[in-house]
KEVOVEX-274805 format. One record per residue (C-alpha): x, y, z; residue in three letters. Coordinates in nm, 4 decimals, decimal comma. Example, Ala and Ser with C-alpha at 12.3 -4.5 7.8 and 13.67 -1.06 7.14 Angstrom:
! residues 2
((1,2300; -0,4500; 0,7800); 'ALA')
((1,3670; -0,1060; 0,7140); 'SER')
This chain:
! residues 400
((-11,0317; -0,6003; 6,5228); 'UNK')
((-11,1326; -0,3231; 6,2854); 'UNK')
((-10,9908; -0,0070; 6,2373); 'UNK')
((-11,0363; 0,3007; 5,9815); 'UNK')
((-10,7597; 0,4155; 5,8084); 'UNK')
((-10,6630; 0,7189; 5,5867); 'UNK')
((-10,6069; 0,5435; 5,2166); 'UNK')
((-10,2619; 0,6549; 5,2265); 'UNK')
((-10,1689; 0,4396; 5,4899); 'UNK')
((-10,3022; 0,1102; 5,3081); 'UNK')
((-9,9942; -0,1264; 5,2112); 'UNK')
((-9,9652; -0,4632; 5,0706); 'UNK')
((-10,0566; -0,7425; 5,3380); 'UNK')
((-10,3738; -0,5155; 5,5016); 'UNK')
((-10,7091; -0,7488; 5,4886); 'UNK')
((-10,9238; -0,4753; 5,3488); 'UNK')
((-11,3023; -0,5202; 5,5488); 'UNK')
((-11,4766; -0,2041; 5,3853); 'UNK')
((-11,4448; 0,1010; 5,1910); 'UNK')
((-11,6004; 0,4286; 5,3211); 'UNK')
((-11,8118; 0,5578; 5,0398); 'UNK')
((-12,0430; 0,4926; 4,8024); 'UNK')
((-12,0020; 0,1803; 4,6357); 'UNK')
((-11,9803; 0,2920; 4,2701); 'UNK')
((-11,6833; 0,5079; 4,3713); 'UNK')
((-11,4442; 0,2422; 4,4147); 'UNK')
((-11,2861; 0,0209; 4,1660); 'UNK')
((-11,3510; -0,3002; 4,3242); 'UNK')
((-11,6931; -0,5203; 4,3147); 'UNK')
((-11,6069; -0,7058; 4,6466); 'UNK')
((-11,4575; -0,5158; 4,9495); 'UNK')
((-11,3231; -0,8068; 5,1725); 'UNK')
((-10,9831; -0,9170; 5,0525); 'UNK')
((-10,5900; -0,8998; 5,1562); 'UNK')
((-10,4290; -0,6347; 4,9184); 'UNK')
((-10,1959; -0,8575; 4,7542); 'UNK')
((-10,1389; -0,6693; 4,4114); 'UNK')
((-9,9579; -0,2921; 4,3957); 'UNK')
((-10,2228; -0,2280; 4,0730); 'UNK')
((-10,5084; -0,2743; 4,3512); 'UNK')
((-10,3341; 0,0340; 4,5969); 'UNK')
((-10,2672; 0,2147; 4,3001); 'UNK')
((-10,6561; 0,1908; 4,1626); 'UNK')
((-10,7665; 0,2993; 4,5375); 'UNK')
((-10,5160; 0,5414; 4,5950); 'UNK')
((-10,6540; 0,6956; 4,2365); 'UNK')
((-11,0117; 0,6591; 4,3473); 'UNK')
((-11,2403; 0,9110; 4,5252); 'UNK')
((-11,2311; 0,7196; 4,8598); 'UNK')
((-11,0752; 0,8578; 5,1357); 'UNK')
((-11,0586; 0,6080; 5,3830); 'UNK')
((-11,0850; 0,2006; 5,4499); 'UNK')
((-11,1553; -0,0200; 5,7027); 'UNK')
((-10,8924; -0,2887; 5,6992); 'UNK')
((-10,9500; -0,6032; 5,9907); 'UNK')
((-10,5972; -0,5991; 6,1517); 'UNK')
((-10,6738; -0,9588; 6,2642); 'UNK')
((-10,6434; -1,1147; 5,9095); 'UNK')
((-10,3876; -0,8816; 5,7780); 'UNK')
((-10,1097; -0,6308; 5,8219); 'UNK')
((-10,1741; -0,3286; 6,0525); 'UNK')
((-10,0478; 0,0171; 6,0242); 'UNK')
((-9,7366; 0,1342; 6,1127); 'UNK')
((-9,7080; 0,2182; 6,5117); 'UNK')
((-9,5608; 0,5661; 6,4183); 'UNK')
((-9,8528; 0,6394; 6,2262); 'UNK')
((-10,1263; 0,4618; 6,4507); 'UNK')
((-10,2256; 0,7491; 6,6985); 'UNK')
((-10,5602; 0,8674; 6,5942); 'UNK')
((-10,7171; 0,6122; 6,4502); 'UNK')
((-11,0613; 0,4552; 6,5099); 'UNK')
((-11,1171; 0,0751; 6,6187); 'UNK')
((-11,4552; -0,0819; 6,6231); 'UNK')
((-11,5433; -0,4738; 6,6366); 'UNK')
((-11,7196; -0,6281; 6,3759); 'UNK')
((-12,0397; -0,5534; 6,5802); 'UNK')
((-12,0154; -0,1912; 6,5510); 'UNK')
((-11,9607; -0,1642; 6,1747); 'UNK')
((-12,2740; -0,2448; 5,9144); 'UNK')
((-12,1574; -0,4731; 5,5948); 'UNK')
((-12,3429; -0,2808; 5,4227); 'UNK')
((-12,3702; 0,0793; 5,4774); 'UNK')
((-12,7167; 0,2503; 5,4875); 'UNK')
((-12,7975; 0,3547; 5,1190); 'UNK')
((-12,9206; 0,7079; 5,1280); 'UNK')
((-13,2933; 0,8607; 5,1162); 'UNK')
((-13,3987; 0,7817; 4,7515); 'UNK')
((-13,5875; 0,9806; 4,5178); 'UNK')
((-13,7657; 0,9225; 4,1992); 'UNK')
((-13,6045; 1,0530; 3,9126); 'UNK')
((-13,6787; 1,0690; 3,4946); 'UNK')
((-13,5875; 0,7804; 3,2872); 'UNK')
((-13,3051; 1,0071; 3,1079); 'UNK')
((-13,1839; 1,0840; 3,3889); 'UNK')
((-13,1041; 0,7675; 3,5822); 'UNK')
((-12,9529; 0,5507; 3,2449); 'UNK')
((-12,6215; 0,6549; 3,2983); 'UNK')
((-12,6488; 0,5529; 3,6590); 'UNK')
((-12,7936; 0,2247; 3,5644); 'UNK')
((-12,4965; 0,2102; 3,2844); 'UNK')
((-12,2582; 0,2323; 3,5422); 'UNK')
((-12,4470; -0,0170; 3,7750); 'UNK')
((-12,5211; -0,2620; 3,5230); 'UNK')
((-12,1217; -0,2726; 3,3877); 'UNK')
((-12,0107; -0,2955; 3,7616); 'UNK')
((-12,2646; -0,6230; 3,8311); 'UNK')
((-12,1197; -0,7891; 3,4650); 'UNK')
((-11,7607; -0,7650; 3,6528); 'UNK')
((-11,9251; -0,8996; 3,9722); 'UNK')
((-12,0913; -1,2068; 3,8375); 'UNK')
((-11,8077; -1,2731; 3,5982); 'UNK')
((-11,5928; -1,2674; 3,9389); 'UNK')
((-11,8500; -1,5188; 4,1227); 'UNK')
((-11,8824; -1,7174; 3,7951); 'UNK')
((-11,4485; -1,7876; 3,7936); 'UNK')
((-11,4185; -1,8280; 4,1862); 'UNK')
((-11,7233; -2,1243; 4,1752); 'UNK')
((-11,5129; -2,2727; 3,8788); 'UNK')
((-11,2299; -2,2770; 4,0826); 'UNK')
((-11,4003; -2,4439; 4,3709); 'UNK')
((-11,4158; -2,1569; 4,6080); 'UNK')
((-11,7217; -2,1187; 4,8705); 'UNK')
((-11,9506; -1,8199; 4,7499); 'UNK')
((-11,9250; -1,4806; 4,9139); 'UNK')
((-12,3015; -1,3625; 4,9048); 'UNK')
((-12,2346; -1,1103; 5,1486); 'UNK')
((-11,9589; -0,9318; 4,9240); 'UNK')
((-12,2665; -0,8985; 4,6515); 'UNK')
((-12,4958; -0,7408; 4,9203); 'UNK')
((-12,3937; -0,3883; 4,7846); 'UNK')
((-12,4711; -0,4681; 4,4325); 'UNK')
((-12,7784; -0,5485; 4,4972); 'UNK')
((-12,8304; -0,2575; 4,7168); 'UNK')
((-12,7389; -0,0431; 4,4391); 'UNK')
((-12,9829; -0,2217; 4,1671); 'UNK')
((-13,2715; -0,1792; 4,4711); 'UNK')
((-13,2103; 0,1805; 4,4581); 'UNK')
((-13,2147; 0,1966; 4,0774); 'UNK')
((-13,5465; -0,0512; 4,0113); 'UNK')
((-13,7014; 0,2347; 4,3023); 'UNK')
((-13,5674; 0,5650; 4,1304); 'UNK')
((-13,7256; 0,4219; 3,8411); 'UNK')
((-13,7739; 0,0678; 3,7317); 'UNK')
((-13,7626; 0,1090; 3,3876); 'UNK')
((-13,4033; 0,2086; 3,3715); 'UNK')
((-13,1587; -0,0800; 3,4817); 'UNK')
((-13,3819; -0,3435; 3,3854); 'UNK')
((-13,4204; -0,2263; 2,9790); 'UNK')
((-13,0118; -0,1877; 2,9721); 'UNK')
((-12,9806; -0,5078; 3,0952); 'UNK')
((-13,1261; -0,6409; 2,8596); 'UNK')
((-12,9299; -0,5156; 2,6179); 'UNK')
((-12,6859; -0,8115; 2,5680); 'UNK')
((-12,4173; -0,9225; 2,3729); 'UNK')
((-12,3695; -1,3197; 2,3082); 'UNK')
((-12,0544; -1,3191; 2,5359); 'UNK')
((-12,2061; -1,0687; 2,8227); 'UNK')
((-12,5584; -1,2941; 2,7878); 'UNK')
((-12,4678; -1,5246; 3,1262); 'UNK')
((-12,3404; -1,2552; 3,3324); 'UNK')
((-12,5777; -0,9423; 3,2252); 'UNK')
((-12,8598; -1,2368; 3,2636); 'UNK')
((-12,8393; -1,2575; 3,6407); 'UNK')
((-12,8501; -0,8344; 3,7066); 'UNK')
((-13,1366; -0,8211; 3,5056); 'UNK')
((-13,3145; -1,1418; 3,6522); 'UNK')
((-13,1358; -0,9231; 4,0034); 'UNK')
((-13,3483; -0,6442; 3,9017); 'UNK')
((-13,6678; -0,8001; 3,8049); 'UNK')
((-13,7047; -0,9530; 4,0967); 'UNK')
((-13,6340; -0,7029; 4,2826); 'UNK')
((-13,8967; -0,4983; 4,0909); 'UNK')
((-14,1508; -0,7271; 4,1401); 'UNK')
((-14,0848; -0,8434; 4,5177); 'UNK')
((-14,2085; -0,4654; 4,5569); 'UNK')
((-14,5293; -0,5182; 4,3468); 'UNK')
((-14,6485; -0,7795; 4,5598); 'UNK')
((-14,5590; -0,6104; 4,8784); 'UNK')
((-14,2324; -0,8369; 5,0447); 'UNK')
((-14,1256; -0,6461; 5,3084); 'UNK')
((-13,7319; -0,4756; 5,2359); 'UNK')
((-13,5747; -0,7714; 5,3863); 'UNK')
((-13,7519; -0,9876; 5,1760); 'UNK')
((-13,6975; -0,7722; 4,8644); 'UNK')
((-13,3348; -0,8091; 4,8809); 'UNK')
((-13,3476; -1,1779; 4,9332); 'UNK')
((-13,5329; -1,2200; 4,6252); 'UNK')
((-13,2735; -0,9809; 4,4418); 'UNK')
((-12,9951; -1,1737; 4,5983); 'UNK')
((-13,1598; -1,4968; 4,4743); 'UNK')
((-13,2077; -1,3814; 4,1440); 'UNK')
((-12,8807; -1,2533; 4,0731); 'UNK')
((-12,7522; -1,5803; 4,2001); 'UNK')
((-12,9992; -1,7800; 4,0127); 'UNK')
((-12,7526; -1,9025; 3,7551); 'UNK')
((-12,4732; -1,9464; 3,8916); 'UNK')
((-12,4302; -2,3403; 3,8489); 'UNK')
((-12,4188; -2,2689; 3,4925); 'UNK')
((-11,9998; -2,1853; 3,5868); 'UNK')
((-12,0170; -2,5610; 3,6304); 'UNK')
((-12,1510; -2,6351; 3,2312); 'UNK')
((-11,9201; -2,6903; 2,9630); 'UNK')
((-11,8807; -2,4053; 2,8120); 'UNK')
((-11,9129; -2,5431; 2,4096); 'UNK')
((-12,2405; -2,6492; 2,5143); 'UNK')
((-12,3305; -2,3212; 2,7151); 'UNK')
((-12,2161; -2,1135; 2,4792); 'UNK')
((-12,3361; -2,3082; 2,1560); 'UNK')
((-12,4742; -2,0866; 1,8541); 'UNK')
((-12,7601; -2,3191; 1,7623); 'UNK')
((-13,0547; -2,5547; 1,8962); 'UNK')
((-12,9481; -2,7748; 2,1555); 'UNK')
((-12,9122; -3,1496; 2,1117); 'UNK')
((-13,1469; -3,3804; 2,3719); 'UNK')
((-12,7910; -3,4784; 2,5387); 'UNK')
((-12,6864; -3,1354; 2,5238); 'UNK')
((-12,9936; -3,0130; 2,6571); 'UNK')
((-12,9633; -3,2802; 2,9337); 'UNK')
((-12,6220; -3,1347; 3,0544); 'UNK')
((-12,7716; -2,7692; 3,0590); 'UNK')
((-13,0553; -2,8927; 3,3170); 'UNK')
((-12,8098; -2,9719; 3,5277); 'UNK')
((-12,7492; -2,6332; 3,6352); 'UNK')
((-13,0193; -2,5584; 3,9027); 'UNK')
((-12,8728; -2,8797; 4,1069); 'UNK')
((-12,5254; -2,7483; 4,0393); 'UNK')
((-12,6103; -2,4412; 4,1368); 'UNK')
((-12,7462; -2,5302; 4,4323); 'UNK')
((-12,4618; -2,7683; 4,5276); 'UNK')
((-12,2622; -2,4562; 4,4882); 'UNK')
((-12,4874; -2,2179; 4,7434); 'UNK')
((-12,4403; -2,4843; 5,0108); 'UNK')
((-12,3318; -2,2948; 5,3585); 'UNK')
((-12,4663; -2,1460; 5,6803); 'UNK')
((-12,4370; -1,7709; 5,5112); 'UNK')
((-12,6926; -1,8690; 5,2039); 'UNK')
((-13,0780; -1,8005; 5,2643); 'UNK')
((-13,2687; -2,1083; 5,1910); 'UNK')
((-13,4690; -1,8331; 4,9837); 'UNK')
((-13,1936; -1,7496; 4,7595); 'UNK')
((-13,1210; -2,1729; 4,7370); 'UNK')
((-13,4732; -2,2457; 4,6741); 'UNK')
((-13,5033; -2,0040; 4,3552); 'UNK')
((-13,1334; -2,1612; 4,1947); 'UNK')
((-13,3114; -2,4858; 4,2649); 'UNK')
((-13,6450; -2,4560; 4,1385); 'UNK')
((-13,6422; -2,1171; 3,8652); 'UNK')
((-13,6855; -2,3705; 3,5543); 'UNK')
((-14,0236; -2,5500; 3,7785); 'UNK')
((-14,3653; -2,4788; 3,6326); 'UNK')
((-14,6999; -2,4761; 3,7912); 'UNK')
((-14,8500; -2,7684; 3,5975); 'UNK')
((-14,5701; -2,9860; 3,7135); 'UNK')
((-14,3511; -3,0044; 3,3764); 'UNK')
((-14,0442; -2,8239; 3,4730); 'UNK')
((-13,7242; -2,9411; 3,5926); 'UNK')
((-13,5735; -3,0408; 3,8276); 'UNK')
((-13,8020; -3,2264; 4,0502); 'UNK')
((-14,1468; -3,1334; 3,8742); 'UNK')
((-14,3180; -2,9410; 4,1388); 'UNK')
((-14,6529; -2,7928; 4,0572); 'UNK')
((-14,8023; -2,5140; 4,1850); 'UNK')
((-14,9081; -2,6257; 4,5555); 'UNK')
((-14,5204; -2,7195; 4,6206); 'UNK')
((-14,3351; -2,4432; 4,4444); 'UNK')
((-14,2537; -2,1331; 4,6975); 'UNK')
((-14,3657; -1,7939; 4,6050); 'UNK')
((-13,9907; -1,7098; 4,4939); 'UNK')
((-13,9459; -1,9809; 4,2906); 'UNK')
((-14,2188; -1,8895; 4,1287); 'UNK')
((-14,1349; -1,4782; 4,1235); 'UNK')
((-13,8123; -1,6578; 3,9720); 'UNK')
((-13,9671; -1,8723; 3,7167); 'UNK')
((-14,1242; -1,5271; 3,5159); 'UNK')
((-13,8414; -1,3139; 3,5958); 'UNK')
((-13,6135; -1,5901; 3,4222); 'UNK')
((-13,8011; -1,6051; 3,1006); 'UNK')
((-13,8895; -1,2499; 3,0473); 'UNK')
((-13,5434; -1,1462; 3,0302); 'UNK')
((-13,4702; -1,4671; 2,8282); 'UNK')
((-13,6584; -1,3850; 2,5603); 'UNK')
((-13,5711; -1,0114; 2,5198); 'UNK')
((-13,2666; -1,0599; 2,5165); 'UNK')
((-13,0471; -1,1165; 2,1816); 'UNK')
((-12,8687; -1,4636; 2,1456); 'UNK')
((-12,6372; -1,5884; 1,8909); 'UNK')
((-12,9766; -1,8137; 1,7510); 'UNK')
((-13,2491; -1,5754; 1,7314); 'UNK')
((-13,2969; -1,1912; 1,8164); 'UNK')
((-13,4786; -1,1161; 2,1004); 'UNK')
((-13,8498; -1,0335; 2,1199); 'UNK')
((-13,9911; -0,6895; 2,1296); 'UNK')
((-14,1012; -0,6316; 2,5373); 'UNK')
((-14,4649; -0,6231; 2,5097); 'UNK')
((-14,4851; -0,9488; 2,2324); 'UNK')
((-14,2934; -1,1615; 2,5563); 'UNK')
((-14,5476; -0,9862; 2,7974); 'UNK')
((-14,8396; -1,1468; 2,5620); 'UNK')
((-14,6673; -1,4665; 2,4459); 'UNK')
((-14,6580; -1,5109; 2,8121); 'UNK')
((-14,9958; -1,4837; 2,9051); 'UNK')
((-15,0862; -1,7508; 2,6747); 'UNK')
((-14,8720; -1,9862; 2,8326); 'UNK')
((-15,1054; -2,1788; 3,0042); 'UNK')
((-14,9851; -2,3736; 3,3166); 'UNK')
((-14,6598; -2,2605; 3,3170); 'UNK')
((-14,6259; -1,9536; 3,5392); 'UNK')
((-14,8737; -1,8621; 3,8465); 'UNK')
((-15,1158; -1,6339; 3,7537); 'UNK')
((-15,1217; -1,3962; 4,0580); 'UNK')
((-14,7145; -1,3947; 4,0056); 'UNK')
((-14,7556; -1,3207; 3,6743); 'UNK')
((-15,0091; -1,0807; 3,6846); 'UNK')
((-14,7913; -0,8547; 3,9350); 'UNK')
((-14,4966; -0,8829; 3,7147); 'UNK')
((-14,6630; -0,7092; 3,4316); 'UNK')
((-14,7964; -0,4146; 3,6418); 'UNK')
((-14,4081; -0,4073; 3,7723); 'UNK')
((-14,3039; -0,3488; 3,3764); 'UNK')
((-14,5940; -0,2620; 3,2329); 'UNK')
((-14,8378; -0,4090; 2,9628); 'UNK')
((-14,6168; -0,1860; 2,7310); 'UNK')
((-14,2575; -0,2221; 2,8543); 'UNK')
((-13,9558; 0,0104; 2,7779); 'UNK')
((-13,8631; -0,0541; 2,4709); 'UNK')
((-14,1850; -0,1427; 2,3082); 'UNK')
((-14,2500; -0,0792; 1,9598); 'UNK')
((-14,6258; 0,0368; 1,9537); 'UNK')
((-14,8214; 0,1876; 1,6652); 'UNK')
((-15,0629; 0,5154; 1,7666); 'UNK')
((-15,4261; 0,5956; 1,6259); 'UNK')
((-15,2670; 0,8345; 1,4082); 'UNK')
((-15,0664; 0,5616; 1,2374); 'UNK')
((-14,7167; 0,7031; 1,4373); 'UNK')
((-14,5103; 0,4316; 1,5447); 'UNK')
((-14,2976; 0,5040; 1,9332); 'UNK')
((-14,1174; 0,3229; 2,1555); 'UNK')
((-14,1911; 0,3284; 2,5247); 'UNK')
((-13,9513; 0,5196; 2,7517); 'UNK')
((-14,1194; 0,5459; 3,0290); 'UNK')
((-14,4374; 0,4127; 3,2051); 'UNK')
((-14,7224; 0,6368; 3,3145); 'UNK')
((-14,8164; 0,6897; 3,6830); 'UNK')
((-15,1623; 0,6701; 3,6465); 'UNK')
((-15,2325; 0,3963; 3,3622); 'UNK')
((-15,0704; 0,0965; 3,2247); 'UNK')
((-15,2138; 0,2342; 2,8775); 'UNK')
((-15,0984; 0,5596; 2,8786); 'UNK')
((-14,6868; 0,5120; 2,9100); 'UNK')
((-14,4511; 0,7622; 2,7934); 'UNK')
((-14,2914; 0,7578; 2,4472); 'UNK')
((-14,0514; 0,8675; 2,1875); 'UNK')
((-14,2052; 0,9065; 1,8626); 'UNK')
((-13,9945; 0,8911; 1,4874); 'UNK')
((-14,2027; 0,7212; 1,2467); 'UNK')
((-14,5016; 0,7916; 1,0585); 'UNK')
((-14,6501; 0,4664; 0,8484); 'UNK')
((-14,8971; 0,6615; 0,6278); 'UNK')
((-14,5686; 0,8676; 0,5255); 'UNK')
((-14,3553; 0,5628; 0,5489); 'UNK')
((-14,0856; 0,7958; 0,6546); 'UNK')
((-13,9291; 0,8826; 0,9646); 'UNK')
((-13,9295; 1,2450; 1,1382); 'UNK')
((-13,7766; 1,4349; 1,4180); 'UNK')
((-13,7853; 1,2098; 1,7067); 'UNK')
((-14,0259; 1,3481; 2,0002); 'UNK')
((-14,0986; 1,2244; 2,3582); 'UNK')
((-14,4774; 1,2424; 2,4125); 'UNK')
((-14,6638; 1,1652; 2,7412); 'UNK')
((-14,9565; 0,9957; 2,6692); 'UNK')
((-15,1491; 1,0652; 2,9993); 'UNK')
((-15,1604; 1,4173; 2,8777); 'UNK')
((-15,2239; 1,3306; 2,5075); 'UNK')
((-15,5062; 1,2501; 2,2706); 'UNK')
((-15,3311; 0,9899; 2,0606); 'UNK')
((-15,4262; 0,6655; 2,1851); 'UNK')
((-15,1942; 0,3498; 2,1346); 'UNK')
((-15,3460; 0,0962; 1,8713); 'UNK')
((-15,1328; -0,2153; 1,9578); 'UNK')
((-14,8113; -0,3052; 1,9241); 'UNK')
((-14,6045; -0,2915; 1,6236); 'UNK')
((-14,3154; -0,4963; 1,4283); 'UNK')
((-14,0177; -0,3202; 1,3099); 'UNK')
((-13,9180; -0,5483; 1,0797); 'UNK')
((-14,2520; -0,4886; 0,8733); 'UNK')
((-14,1345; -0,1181; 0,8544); 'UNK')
((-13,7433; -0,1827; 0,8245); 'UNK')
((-13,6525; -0,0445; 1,1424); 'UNK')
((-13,3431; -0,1870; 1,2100); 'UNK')
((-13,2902; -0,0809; 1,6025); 'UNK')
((-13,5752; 0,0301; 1,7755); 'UNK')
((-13,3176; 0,0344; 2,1070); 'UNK')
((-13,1576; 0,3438; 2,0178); 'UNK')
((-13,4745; 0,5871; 2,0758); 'UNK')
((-13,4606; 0,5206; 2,4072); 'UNK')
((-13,1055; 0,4369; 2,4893); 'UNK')
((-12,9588; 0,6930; 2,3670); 'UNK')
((-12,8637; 0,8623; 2,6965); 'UNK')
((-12,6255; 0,6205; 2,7873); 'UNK')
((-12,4005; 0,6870; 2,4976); 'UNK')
C-alpha cells in the first residue's frame, strides 16, 4: 500500500516509493529504497521536496497519531514516472546549466548501476526511467546542449559520462528517424545501459593508458555478453538487451560478438553502433585527445561497411554536418566554433567567432548566426595548426 506523506514525517525504516517533485530537486538518483542512513533524511529534509510516497508494505509506516489525513493509493494509481511537463525550445546558453546539472546527476547514476552489477545485484531499469526522462527533455529543448557536455570527459568520468551521452544520442536520433515516444525512450534506456557489462572488466585493463594487447583486447570484448548476462529479467526490454548485445556489430559482418551483418542486426543495434563511436571518438582518453566533432562526422562517412547508411545518415542531420563544438574556418579567413545549429540549413549553424588567421591573432569573441549572415563557412579547421589550445571553452563557457 502507498501512501503520501509530509517529509517531516519520514523516519528511518520507511521504504521510500517516490518523491513528489521534479527529479533534479532531490538528492537522490534512484527513488525506491528503505531509508536506512540519518545523512539520507537529513539531505531530504534539506531539499526542496515537500512530500514522499513511502510503500508501507515494505517498510515502516507513520505514526498512528500522526496518520489522519493522509492519502493512500495502490501501486495502480500512482505513475513511476511522473508526467514531465509541456516542453519548450530554448537557446543553447540557456539550457547548459540545465544539462550541467543533468549530466553530473546521470555520472552518479551510472556510477551507482556500475557498483550494484559488481556486487551481483539485479538491475533496477525502472529507477533510471527518470534520468532518461530528463535527458529526453534536454536532447528536445535543444539537442545540442547535453550531448556536447557530455562529451566533455575526464579519463576517470570516461565510462560513466560515456553511457549519458550514448543516452542522449540515441535519444536524439530515435527522434530523427521518427520512433514513436515509447520507442524513443527505449532506445535512450538502451543506450545508457549499453555498457554496463564493462562493471564486469578488470579494471587495469579497462582503465589502461595505452594500446591494448590482443589478450587484453580479448577480455574487453567480453563486455556486450557480460552485459547482457547482466540485463537478464522480465523488467528489461529485449530492445534495451539487444543494443548491450550487439552495439560493437557492423553491417559487413566484422564486428563482435556474433558477426551479424546488416540483414540480421535490428534497427537499434544499429542506432547503437553510430551513437557508440561518435561519442568515442570525441571524447578525450588518457591515449589520444579526442577528435574535433565534424572530423568524426567525416571520418565516419568513409567508413565503408561499418555503419548503415540510412542510420547514419539520420544521425548527422540529428547533430549536424557541423556539430557543437566544431572548429570551422569562414570565407573571410575567421575561425568559430559551432554553438548552435541552424533551423533552416545544416550549413548555416550558429557560431562564436575569436580568431582571425590573416591577423593570426585572436579578437573579441562574437556569436554570429549564419542563416542571417554573408560569411559562408569554408571547411573545417585544426586548432592545433593555429595553437589553439581549447576550442571547448567558446562554447562552454555558460556552464562555469
Amino acid at each position: 500500500m502507498l501512501k503520501q506523506i509530509p517529509v517531516d514525517q519520514l523516519r528511518l525504516g520507511m521504504h521510500l516509493q517516490a518523491f513528489c517533485g521534479a527529479w533534479l530537486e532531490h538528492p537522490f538518483w534512484r527513488t525506491r529504497f528503505v531509508l536506512k542512513d540519518p545523512a539520507d533524511l537529513a539531505l531530504i529534509r534539506a531539499s526542496t521536496i515537500r512530500e514522499v510516497w513511502i510503500d508501507i508494505d515494505k517498510g515502516l509506516d507513520v505514526d498512528a497519531t500522526t496518520d489522519g489525513a493522509m492519502h493512500y493509493a495502490t501501486a495502480e494509481t500512482i505513475p513511476a514516472t511522473p508526467a514531465p511537463p509541456p516542453v519548450e525550445k530554448t537557446r543553447f546558453d540557456d539550457e547548459l546549466k540545465r544539462a550541467s546539472r543533468i549530466v553530473a546527476k546521470g555520472r552518479e547514476a551510472v556510477v551507482s548501476m556500475f557498483q550494484e552489477a559488481r556486487m551481483g545485484k539485479a538491475v533496477d531499469a525502472e529507477a533510471a526511467a527518470p534520468l532518461v526522462e530528463e535527458i529526453a527533455s534536454s536532447v528536445l529543448r535543444n539537442p545540442g546542449a547535453l550531448v556536447s557536455l557530455a562529451r566533455l570527459k575526464t579519463a576517470d568520468d570516461y565510462t560513466f559520462l560515456h553511457s549519458v551521452a550514448v543516452c542522449a544520442l540515441m535519444i536524439a536520433l530515435a527522434r530523427q528517424l521518427g520512433l514513436d515516444e515509447k520507442q524513443t525512450r527505449e532506445a535512450g534506456m538502451a543506450g545508457l545501459l549499453h555498457d554496463l557489462g564493462k562493471a564486469l572488466m578488470p579494471g587495469e585493463v579497462l582503465n589502461k593508458p595505452g594500446k591494448l594487447t590482443d589478450e587484453e583486447f580479448a577480455i574487453i570484448k567480453t563486455h556486450p555478453s557480460e552485459g547482457h548476462k547482466l540485463l537478464a529479467g522480465k523488467d528489461i526490454s529485449e530492445i534495451i538487451r539487444d543494443v548491450c548485445l550487439h552495439h560493437h556489430e557492423k553491417v559487413d559482418g566484422s564486428g563482435y560478438p556474433d558477426g551479424l551483418d546488416g540483414n540480421s542486426m535490428s534497427l537499434f543495434a544499429k542506432m547503437g553502433a553510430v551513437c557508440d563511436v561518435y561519442d568515442a571518438i570525441t571524447s578525450n582518453r588518457p591515449y589520444k585527445a579526442g577528435w574535433d566533432p565534424a572530423e568524426s562526422i567525416k571520418r565516419m562517412a568513409e567508413w565503408k561497411g561499418h555503419f548503415d547508411p540510412l542510420v547514419f545518415q539520420a544521425f548527422v542531420k540529428s547533430l549536424g554536418i557541423y556539430p557543437v563544438g566544431s572548429l570551422v574556418r569562414l570565407e573571410s579567413g575567421k575561425l568559430g566554433v559551432v554553438v548552435e545549429q541552424g533551423e533552416q540549413s545544416l550549413l548555416k549553424p550558429k557560431l562564436r567567432i575569436f580568431f582571425s588567421t590573416r591577423a593570426q591573432a585572436y579578437f573579441k569573441p562574437e556569436t554570429i548566426d549564419l542563416a542571417r549572415s554573408a560569411e559562408k563557412i569554408a571547411g573545417r579547421e585544426d586548432a592545433e595548426k593555429w595553437g589553439i589550445k581549447d576550442v571547448d571553452r567558446y562554447w562552454a563557457a555558460e556552464t562555469a
